[in-house]
Backbone as JSON Lines, residues from 0, in Angstrom:
{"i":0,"aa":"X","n":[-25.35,-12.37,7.22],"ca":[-24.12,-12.65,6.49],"c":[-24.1,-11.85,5.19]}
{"i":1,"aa":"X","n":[-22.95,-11.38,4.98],"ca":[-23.17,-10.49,4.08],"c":[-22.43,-11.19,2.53]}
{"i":2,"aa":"X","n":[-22.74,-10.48,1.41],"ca":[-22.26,-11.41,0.27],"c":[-21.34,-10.55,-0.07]}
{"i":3,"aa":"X","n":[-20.37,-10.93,-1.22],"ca":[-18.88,-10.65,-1.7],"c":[-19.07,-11.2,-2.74]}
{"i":4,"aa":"X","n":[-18.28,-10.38,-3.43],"ca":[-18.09,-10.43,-5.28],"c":[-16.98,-11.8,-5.64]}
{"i":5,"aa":"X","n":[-17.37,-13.19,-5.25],"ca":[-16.66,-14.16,-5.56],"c":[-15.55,-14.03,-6.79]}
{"i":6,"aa":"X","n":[-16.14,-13.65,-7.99],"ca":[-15.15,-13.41,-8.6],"c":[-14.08,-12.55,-8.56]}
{"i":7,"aa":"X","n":[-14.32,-11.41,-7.92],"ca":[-13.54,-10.67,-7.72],"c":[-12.45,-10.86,-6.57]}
{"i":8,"aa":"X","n":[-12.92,-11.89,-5.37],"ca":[-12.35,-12.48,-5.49],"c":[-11.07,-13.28,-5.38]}
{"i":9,"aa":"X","n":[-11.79,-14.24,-6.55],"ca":[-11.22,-15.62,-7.05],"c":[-10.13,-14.73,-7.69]}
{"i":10,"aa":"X","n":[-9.82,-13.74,-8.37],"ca":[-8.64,-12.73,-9.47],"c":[-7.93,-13.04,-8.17]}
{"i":11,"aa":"X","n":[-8.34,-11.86,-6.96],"ca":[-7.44,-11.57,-6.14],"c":[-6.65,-12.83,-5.78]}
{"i":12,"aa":"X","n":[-7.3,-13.73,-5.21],"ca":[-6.24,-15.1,-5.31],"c":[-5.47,-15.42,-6.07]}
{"i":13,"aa":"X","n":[-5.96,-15.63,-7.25],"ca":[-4.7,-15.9,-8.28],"c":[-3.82,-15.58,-8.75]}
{"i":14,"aa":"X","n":[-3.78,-13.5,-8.5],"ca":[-3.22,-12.74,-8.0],"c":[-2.43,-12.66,-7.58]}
{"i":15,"aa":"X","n":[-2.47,-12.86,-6.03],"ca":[-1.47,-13.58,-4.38],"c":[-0.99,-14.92,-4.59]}
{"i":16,"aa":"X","n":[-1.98,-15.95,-4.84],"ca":[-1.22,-17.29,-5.07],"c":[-2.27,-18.34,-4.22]}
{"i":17,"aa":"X","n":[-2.91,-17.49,-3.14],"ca":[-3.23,-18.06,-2.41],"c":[-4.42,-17.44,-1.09]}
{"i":18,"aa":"X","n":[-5.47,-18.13,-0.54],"ca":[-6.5,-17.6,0.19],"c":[-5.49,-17.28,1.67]}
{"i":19,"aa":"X","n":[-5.88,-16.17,2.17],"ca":[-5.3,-15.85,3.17],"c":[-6.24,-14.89,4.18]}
{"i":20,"aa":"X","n":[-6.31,-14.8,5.63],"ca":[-6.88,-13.69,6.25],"c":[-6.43,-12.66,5.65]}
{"i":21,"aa":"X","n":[-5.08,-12.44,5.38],"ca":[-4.64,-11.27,4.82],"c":[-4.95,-10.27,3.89]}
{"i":22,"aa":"X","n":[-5.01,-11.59,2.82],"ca":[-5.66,-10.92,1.54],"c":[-7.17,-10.31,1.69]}
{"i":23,"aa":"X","n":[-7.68,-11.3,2.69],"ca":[-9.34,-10.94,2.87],"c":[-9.03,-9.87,3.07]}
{"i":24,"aa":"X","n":[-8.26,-9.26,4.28],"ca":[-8.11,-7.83,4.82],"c":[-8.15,-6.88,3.38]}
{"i":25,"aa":"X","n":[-7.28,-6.67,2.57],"ca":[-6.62,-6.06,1.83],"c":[-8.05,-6.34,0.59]}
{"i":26,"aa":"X","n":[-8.72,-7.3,0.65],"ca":[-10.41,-7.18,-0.25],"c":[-11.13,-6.33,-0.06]}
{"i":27,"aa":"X","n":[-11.25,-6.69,1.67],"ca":[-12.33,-5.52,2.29],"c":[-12.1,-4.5,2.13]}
{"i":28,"aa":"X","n":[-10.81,-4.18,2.71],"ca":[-10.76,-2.57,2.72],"c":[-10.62,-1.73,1.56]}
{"i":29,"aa":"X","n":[-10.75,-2.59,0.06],"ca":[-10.45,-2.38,-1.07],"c":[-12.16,-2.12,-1.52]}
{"i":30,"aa":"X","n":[-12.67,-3.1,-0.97],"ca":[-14.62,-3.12,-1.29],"c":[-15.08,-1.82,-0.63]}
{"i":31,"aa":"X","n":[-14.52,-1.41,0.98],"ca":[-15.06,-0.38,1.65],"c":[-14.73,0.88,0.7]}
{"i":32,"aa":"X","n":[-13.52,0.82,1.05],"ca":[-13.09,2.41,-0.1],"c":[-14.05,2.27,-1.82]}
{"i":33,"aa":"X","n":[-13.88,1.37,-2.34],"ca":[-14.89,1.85,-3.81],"c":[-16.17,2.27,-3.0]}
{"i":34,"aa":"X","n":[-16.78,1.82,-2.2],"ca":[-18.52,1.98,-1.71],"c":[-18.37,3.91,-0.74]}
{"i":35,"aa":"X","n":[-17.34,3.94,-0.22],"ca":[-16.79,5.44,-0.05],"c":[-16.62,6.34,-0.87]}
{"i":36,"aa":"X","n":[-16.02,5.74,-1.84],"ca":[-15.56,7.12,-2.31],"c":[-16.1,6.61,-4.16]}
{"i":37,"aa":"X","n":[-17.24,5.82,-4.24],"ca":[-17.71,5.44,-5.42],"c":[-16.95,5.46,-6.34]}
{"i":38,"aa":"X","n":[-15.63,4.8,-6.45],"ca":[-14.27,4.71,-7.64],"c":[-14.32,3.21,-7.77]}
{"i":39,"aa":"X","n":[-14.05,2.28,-8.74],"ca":[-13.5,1.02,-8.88],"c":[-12.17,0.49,-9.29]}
{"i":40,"aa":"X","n":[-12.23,1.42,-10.15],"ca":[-10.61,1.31,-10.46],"c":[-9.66,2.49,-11.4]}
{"i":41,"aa":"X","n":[-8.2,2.46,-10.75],"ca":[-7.81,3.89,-11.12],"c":[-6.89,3.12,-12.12]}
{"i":42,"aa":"X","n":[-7.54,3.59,-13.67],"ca":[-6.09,3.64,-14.46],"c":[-4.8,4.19,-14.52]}
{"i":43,"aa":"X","n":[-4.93,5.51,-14.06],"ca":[-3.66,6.2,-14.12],"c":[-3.44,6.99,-12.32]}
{"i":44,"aa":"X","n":[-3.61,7.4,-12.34],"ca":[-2.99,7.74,-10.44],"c":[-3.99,8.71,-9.88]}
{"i":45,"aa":"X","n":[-5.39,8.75,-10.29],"ca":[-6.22,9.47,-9.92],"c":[-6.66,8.87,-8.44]}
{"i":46,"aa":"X","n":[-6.37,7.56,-8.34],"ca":[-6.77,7.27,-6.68],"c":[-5.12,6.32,-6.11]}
{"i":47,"aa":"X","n":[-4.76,7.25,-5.1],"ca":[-3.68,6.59,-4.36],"c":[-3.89,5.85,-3.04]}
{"i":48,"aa":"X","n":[-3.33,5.0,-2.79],"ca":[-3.14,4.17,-1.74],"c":[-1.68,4.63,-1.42]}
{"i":49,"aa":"X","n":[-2.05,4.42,0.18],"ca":[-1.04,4.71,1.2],"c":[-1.06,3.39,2.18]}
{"i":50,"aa":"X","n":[0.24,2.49,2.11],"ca":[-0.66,1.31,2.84],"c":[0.79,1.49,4.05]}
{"i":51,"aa":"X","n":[0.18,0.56,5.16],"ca":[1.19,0.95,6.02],"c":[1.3,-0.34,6.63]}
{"i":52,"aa":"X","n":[1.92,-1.52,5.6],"ca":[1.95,-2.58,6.21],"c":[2.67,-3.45,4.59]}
{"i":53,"aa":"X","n":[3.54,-4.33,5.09],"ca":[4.11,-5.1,3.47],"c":[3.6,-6.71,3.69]}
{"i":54,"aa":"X","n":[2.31,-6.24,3.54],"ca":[1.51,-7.91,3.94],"c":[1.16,-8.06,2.85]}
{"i":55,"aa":"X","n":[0.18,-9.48,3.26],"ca":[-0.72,-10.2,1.94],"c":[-2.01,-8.78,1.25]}
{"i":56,"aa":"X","n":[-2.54,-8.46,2.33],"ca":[-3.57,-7.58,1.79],"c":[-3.44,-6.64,0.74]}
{"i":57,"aa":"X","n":[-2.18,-6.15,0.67],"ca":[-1.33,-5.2,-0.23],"c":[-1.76,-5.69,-1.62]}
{"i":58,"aa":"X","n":[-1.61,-7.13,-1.59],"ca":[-2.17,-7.74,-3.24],"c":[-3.1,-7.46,-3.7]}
{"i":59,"aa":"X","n":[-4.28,-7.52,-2.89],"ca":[-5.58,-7.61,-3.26],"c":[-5.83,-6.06,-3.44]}
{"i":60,"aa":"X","n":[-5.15,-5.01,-2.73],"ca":[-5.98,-3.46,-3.14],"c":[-5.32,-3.08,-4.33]}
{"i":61,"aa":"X","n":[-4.15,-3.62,-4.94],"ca":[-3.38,-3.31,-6.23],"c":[-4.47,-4.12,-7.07]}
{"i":62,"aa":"X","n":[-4.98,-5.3,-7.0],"ca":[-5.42,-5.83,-8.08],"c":[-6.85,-5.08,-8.05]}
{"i":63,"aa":"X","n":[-7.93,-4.99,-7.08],"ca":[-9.15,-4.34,-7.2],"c":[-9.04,-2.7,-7.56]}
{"i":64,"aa":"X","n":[-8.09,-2.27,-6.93],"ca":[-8.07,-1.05,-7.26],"c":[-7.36,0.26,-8.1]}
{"i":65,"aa":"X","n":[-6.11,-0.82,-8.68],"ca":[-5.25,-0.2,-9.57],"c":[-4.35,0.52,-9.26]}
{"i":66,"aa":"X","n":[-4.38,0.53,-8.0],"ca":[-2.92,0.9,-6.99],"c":[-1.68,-0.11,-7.08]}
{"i":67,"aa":"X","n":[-0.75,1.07,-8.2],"ca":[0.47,-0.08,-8.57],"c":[1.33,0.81,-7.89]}
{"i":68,"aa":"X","n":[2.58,0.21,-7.38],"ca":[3.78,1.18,-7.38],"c":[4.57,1.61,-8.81]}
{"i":69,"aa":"X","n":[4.17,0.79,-9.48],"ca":[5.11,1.12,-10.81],"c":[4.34,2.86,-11.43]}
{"i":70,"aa":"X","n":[2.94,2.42,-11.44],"ca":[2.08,4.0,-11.47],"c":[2.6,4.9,-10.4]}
{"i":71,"aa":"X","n":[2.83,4.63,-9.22],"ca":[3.05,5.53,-8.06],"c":[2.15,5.81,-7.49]}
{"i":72,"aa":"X","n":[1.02,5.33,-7.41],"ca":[-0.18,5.12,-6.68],"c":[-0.49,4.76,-5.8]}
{"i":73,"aa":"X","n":[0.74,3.62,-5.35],"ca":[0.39,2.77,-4.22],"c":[2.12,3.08,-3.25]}
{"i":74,"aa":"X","n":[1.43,3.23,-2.24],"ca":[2.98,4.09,-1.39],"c":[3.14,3.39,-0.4]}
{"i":75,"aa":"X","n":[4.11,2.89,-0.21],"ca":[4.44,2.41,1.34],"c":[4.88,3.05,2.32]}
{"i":76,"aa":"X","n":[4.03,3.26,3.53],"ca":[4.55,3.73,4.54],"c":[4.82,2.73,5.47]}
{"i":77,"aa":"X","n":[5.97,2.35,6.12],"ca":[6.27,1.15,7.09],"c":[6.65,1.58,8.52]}
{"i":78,"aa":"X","n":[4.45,1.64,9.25],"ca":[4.3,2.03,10.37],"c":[3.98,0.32,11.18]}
{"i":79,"aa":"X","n":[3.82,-0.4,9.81],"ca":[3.66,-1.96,10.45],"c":[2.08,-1.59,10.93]}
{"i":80,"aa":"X","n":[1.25,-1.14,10.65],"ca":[-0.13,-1.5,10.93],"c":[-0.75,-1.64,10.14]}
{"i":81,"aa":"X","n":[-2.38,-2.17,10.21],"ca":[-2.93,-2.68,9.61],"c":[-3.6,-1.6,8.94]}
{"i":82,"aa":"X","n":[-3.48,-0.65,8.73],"ca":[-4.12,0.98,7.93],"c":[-3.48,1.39,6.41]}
{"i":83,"aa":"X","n":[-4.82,1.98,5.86],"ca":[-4.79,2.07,4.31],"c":[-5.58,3.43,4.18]}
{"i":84,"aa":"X","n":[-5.01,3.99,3.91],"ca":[-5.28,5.63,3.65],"c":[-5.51,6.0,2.04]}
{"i":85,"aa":"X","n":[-6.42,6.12,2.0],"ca":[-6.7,6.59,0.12],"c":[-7.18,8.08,-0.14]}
{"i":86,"aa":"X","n":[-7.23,8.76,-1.41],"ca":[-6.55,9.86,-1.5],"c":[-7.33,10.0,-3.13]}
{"i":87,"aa":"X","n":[-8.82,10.51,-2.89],"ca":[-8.99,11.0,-5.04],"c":[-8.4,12.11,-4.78]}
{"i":88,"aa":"X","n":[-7.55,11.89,-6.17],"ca":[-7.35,13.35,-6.63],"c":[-7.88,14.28,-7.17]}
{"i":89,"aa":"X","n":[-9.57,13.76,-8.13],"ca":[-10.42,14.29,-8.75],"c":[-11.45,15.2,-7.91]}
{"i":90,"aa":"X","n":[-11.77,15.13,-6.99],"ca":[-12.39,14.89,-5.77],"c":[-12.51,15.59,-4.52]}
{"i":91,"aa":"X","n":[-10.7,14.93,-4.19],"ca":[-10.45,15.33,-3.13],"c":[-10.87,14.61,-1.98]}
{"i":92,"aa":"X","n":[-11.5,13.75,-2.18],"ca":[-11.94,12.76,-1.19],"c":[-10.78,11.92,-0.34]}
{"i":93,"aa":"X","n":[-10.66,11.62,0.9],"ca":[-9.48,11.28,1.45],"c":[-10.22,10.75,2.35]}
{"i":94,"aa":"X","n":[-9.93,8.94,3.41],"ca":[-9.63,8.34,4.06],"c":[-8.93,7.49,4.67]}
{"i":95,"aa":"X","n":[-8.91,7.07,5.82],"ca":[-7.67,6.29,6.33],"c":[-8.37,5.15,7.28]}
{"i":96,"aa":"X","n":[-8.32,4.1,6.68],"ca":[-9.36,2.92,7.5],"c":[-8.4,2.06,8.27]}
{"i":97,"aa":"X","n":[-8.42,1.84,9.49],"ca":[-7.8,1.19,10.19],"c":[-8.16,0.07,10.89]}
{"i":98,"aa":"X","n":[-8.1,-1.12,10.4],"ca":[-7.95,-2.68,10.67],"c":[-8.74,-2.4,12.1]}
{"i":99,"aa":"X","n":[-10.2,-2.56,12.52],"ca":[-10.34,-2.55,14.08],"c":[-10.38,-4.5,14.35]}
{"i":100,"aa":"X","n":[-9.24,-5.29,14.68],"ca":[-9.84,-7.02,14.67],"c":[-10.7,-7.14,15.25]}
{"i":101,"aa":"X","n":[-11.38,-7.88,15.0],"ca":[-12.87,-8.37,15.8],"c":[-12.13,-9.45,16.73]}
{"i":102,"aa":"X","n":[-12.99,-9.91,17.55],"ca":[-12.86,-10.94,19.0],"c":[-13.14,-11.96,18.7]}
{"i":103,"aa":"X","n":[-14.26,-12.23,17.92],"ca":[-14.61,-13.54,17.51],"c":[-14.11,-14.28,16.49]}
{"i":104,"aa":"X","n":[-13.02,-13.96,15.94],"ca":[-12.25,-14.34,14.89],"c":[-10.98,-15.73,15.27]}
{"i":105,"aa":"X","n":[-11.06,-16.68,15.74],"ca":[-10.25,-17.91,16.33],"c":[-10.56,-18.63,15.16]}
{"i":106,"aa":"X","n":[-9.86,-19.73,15.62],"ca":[-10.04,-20.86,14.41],"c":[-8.67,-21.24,13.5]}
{"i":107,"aa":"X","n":[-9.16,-21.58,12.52],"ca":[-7.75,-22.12,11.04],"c":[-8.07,-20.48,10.02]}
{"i":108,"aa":"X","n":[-6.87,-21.03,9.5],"ca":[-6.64,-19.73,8.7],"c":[-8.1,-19.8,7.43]}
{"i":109,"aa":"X","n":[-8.38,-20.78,7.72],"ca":[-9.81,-21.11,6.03],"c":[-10.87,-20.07,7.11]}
{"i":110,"aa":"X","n":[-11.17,-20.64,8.08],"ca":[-12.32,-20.14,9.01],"c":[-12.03,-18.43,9.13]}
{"i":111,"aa":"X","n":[-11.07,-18.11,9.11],"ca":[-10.96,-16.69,9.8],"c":[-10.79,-15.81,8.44]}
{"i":112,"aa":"X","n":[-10.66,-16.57,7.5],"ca":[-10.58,-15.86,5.95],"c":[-12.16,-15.47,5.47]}
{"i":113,"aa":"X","n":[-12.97,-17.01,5.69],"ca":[-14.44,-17.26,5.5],"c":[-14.9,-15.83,6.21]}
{"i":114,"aa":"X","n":[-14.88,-15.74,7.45],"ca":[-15.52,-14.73,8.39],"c":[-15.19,-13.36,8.13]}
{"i":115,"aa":"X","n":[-13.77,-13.26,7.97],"ca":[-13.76,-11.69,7.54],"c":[-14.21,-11.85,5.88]}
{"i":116,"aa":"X","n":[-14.58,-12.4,5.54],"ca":[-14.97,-12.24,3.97],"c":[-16.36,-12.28,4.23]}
{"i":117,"aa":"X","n":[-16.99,-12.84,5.26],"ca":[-18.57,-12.88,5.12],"c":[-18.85,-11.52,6.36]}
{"i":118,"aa":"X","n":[-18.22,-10.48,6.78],"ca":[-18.32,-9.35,7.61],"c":[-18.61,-8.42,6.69]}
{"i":119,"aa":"X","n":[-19.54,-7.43,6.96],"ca":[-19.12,-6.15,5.96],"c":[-18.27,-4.9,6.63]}
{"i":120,"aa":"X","n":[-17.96,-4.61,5.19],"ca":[-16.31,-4.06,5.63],"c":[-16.5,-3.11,6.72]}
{"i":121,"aa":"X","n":[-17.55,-2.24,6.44],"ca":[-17.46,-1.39,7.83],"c":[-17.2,-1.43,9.05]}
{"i":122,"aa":"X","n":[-17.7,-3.0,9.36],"ca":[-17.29,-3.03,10.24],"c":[-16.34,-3.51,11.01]}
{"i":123,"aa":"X","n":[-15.5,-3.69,9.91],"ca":[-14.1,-4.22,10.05],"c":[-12.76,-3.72,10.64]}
{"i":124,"aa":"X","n":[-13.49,-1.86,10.08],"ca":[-12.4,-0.84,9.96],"c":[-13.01,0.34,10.54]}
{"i":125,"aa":"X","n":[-12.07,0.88,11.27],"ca":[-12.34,2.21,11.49],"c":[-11.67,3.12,10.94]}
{"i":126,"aa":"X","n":[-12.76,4.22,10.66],"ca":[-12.4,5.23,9.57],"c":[-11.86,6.67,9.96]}
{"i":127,"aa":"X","n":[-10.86,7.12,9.26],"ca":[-10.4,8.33,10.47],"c":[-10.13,9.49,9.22]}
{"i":128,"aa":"X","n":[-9.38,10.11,9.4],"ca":[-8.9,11.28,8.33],"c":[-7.52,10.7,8.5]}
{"i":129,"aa":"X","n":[-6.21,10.81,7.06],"ca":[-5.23,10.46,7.22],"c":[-4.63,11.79,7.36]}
{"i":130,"aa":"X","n":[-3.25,11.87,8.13],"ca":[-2.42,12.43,9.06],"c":[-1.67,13.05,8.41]}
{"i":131,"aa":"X","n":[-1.37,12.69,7.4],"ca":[-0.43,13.12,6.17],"c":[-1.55,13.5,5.04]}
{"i":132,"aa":"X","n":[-0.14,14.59,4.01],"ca":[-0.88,15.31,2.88],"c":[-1.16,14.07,1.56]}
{"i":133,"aa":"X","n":[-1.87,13.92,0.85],"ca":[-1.97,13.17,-0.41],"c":[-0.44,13.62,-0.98]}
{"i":134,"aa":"X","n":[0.15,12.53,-1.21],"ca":[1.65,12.19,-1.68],"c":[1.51,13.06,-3.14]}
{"i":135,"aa":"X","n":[2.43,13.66,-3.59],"ca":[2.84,14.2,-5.35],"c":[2.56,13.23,-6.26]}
{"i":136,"aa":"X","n":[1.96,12.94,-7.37],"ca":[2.24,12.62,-8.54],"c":[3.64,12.45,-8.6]}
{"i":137,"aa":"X","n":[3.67,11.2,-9.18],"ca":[5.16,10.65,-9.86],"c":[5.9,11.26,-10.71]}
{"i":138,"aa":"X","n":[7.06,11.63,-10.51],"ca":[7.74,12.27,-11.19],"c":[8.96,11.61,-12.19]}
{"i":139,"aa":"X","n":[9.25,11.62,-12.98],"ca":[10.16,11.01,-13.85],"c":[11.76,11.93,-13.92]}
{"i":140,"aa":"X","n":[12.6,10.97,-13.39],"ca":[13.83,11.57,-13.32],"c":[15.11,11.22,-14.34]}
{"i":141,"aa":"X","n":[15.8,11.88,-14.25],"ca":[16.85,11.48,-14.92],"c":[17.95,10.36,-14.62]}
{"i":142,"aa":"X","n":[18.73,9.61,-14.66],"ca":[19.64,8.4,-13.98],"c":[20.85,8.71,-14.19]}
{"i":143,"aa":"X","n":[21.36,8.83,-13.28],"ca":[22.7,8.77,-12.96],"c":[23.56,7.87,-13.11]}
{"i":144,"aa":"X","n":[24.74,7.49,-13.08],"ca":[26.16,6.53,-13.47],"c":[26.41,6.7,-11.81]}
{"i":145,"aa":"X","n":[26.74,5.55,-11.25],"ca":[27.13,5.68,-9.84],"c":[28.7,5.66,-10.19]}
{"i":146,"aa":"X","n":[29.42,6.61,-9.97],"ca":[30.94,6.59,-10.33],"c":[31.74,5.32,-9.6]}
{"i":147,"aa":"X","n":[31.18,4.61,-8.42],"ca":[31.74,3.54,-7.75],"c":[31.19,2.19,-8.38]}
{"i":148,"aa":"X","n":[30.29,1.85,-8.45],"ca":[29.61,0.3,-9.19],"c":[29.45,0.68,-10.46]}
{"i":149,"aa":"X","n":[28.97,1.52,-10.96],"ca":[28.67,2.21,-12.23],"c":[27.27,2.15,-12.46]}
{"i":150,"aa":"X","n":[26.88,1.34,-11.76],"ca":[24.97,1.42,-11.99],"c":[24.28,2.6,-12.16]}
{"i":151,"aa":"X","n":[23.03,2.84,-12.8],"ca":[22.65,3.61,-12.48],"c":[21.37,4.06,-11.93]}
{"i":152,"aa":"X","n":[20.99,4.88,-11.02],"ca":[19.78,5.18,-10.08],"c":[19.21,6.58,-10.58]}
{"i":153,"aa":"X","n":[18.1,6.85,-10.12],"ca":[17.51,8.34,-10.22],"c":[18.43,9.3,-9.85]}
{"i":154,"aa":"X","n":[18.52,10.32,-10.4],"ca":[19.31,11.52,-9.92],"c":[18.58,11.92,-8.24]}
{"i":155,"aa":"X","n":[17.46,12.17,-7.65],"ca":[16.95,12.06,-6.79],"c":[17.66,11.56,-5.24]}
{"i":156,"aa":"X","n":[18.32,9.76,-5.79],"ca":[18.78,9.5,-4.77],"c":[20.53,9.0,-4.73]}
{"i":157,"aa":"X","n":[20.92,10.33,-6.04],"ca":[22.24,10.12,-5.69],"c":[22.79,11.38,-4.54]}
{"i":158,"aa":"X","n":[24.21,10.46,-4.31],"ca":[24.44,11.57,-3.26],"c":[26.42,11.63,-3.49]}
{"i":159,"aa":"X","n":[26.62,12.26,-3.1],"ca":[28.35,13.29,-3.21],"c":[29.16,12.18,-2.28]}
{"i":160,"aa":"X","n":[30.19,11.49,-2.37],"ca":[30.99,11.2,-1.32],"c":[32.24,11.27,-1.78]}
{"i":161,"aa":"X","n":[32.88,12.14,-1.32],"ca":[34.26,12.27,-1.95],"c":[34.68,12.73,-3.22]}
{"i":162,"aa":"X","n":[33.75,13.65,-3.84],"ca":[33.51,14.34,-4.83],"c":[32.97,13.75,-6.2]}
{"i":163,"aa":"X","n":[32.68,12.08,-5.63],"ca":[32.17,11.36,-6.83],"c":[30.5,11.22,-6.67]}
{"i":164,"aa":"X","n":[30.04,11.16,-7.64],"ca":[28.38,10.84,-7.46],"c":[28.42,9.13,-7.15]}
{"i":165,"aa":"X","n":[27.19,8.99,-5.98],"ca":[27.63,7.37,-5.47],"c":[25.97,7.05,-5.35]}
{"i":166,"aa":"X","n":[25.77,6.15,-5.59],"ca":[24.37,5.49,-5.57],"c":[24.34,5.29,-3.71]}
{"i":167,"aa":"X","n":[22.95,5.22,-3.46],"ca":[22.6,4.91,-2.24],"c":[22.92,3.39,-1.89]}
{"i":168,"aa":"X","n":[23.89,2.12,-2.84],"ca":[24.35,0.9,-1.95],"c":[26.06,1.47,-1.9]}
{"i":169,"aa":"X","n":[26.04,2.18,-2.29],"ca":[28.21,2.63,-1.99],"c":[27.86,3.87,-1.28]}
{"i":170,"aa":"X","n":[27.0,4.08,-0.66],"ca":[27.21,5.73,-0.11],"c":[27.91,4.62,1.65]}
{"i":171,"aa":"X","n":[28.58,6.02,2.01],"ca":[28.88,5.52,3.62],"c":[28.81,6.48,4.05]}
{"i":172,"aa":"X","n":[27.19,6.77,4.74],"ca":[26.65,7.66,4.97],"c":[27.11,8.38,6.62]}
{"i":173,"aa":"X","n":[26.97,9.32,7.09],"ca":[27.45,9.96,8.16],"c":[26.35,10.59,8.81]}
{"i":174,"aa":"X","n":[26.0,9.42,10.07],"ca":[25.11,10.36,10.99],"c":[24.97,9.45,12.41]}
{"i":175,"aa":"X","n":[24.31,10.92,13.33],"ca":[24.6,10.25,14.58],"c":[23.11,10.19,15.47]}
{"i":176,"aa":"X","n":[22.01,9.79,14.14],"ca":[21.07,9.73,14.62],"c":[20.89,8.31,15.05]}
{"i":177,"aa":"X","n":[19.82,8.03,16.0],"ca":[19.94,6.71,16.7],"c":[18.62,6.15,15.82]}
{"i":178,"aa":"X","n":[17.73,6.94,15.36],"ca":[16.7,6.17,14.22],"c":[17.05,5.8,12.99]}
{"i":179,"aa":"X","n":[18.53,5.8,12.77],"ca":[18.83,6.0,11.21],"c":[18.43,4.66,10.84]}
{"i":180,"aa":"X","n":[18.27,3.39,11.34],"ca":[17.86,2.17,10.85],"c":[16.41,1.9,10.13]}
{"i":181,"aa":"X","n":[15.61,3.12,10.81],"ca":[14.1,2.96,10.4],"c":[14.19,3.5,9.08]}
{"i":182,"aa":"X","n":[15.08,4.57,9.42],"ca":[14.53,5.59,7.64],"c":[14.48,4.49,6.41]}
């Protein structure tokens, strides 16, 4: 049985709100990557997260690892799996660990939290190269006046409709792609 940084943690809970398999997930794979890539925590955007899932675990690698979205550090990709792809920039170091569930994991949500918290992470996850390039540094834009609501958004994601600048909730966008729901 392997041991875990209780306090670390007890944060992450208080954190989330609450003990969850989830969060365990989002511990481990937060414990595996520092013991990888020997980082603990990124003040400013020197280590990014790429997570590809809008679960509980998401809490716990922002709080251990300093992957905020407000920094731009922490990126959502919504492939709906259980994979977390990290990215030094100092470095250059890059992985992508992917949730392998174990079999023996049944029970109440306390029991299956206990167990993946008493697993070590390795073997939790399988480790691959991620598929994609390490995302840009955050960029700071200018904001626009949406000429229809008047709000205003990044210049980035305004767009032209009818010769007025329109924020992306008044755009009425034109296309005849059949994925346009995912984008």
């Amino acid at each position: 049985m392997r041991g875990y940084d209780e306090k670390l943690w007890q944060q992450c809970m208080d954190f989330h709100g609450h003990s969850c398999p989830g969060l365990a997930i989002g511990f481990q794979v937060s414990c595996l990557m520092q013991r990888k890539f020997d980082v603990n925590f990124s003040p400013d955007e020197e280590l990014v997260c790429v997570h590809e899932n809008d679960a509980c675990g998401v809490d716990a690698v922002q709080q251990i690892t300093g992957c905020t979205a407000g920094k731009g550090n922490l990126i959502y990709r919504p492939t709906a799996k259980q994979a977390f792809s990290f990215f030094e920039r100092n470095t250059g170091q890059k992985a992508r660990f992917v949730l392998e569930k174990p079999d023996d994991l049944p029970g109440e949500r306390e029991e299956i939290t206990g167990r993946l918290l008493s697993m070590d992470p390795g073997d939790l996850f399988v480790e691959k190269t991620p598929h994609y390039l390490l995302p840009a540094q955050a960029e700071i834009f200018d904001t626009i006046e949406c000429e229809q609501c008047g709000e205003g958004a990044a210049e980035y994601a305004i767009r032209f409709q009818e010769g007025k600048k329109t924020c992306l909730d008044c755009f009425e966008g034109y296309s005849r792609r059949l994925d346009q729901d995912i984008l």
